[in-house]
C-alpha positions as CSV (number, residue, x, y, z in Angstrom):
1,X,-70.6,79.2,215.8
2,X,-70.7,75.6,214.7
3,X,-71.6,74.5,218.6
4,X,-74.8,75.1,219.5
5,X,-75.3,77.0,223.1
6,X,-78.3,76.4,225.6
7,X,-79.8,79.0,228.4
8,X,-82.9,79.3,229.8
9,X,-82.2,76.8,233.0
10,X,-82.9,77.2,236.4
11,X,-84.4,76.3,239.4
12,X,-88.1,76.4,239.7
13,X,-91.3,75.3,241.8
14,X,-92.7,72.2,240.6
15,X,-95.8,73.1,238.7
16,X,-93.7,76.1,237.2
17,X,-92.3,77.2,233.7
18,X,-89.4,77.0,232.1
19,X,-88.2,78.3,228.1
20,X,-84.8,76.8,227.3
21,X,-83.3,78.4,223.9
22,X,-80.6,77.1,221.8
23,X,-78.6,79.4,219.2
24,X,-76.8,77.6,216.1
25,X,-75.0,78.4,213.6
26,X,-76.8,79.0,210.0
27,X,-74.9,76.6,208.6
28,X,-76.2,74.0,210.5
29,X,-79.4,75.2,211.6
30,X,-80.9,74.4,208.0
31,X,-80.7,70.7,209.1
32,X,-84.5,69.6,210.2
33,X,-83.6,66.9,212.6
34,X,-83.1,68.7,215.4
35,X,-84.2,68.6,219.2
36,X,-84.0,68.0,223.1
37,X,-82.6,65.7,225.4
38,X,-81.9,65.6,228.6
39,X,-79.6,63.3,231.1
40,X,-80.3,62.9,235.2
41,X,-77.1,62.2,236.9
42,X,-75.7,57.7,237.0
43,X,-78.9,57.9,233.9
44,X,-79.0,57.3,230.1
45,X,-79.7,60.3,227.9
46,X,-82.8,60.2,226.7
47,X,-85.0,62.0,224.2
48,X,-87.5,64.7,225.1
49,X,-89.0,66.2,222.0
50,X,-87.5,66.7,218.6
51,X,-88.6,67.6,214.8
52,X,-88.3,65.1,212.6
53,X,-87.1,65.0,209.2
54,X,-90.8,65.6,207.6
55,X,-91.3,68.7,210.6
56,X,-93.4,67.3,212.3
57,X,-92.4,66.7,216.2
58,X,-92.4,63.7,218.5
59,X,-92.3,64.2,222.4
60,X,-91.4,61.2,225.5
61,X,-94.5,60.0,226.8
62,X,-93.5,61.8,230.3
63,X,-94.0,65.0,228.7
64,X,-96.8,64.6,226.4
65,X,-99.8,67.8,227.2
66,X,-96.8,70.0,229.1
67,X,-94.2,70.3,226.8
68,X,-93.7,72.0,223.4
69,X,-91.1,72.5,220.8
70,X,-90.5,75.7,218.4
71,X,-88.0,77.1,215.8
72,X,-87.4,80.5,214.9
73,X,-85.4,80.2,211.3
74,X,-84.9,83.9,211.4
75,X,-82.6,83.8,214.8
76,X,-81.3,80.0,214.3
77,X,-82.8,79.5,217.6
78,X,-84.8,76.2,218.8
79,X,-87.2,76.5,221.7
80,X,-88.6,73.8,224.3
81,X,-90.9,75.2,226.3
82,X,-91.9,73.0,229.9
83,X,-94.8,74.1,231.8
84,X,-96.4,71.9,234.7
85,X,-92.4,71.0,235.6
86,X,-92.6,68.0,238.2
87,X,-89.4,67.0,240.1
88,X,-88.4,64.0,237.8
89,X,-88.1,66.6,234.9
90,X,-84.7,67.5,236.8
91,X,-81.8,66.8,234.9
92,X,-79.3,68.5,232.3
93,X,-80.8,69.6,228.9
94,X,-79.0,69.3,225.8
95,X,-80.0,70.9,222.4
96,X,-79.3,68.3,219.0
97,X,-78.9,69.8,215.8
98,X,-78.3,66.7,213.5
99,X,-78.6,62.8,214.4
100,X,-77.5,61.9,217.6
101,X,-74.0,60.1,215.8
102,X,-73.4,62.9,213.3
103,X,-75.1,65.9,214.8
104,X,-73.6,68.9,216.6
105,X,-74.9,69.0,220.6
106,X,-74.5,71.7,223.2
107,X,-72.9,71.9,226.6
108,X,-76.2,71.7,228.5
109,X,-78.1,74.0,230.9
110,X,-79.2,72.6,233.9
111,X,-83.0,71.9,235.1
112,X,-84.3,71.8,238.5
113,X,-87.9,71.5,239.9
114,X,-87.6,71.3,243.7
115,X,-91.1,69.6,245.2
C-alpha cells in the first residue's frame, strides 16, 4: 500500500521502552528521506528523528542519547526505537516517507508515558 501504517504504541512507565514500526510500500520505501514525528494535542508537529538524504540521521535535541532510528529494506519497515520515555514524550507518532510537502505520512499510533 502506498500509505504507510504505524504500531508499536502504547502506554508505558516513564523510564520504559517503546519500538514503533512503520510498513510502506516498495515503491515508496526506496525514497531516503524518511522519518518520525510526532504531534501533542493544541501543539505543532514536530520532528523527532529522520534519515536524511545522504543516510545519515538527525534526532530533536529532546531525544538525543534515548532514541534511535533503523530501516529494514528487506521488509519496507522503518523503526524508532525510545528507551528512557519521560512524560513529555507523550504525543501521537507519525511515520514520513518523503518530504513533509510531498511525502506520504501515516495515520499515527499513539504514545503515552504516565509519570
Amino acid at each position: 500500500q502506498v500509505q504507510p501504517v504505524e504500531s508499536g504504541g502504547g502506554l508505558v512507565q516513564a523510564g520504559g521502552s517503546l519500538r514503533l514500526s512503520c510498513v510502506a510500500s516498495g515503491s515508496i520505501f526506496s525514497i531516503n528521506y524518511m522519518g518520525w514525528y510526532r504531534q501533542a494535542p493544541g501543539k505543532q508537529r514536530e520532528l523527532v528523528a529522520r534519515f536524511t538524504s545522504g543516510g545519515t540521521t538527525i534526532f530533536a535535541d529532546s531525544v538525543k542519547g534515548r532514541f534511535t532510528i533503523s530501516r529494514d529494506n528487506a521488509k519496507n519497515t522503518l523503526y524508532l526505537q525510545m528507551n528512557s520515555l519521560k512524560p513529555e514524550d507523550t504525543a501521537v507518532y507519525y511515520c514520513l516517507v518523503g518530504t513533509p510537502t510531498t511525502g506520504y505520512w501515516g495515520q499515527g499510533t499513539q504514545v503515552t508515558v504516565s509519570s
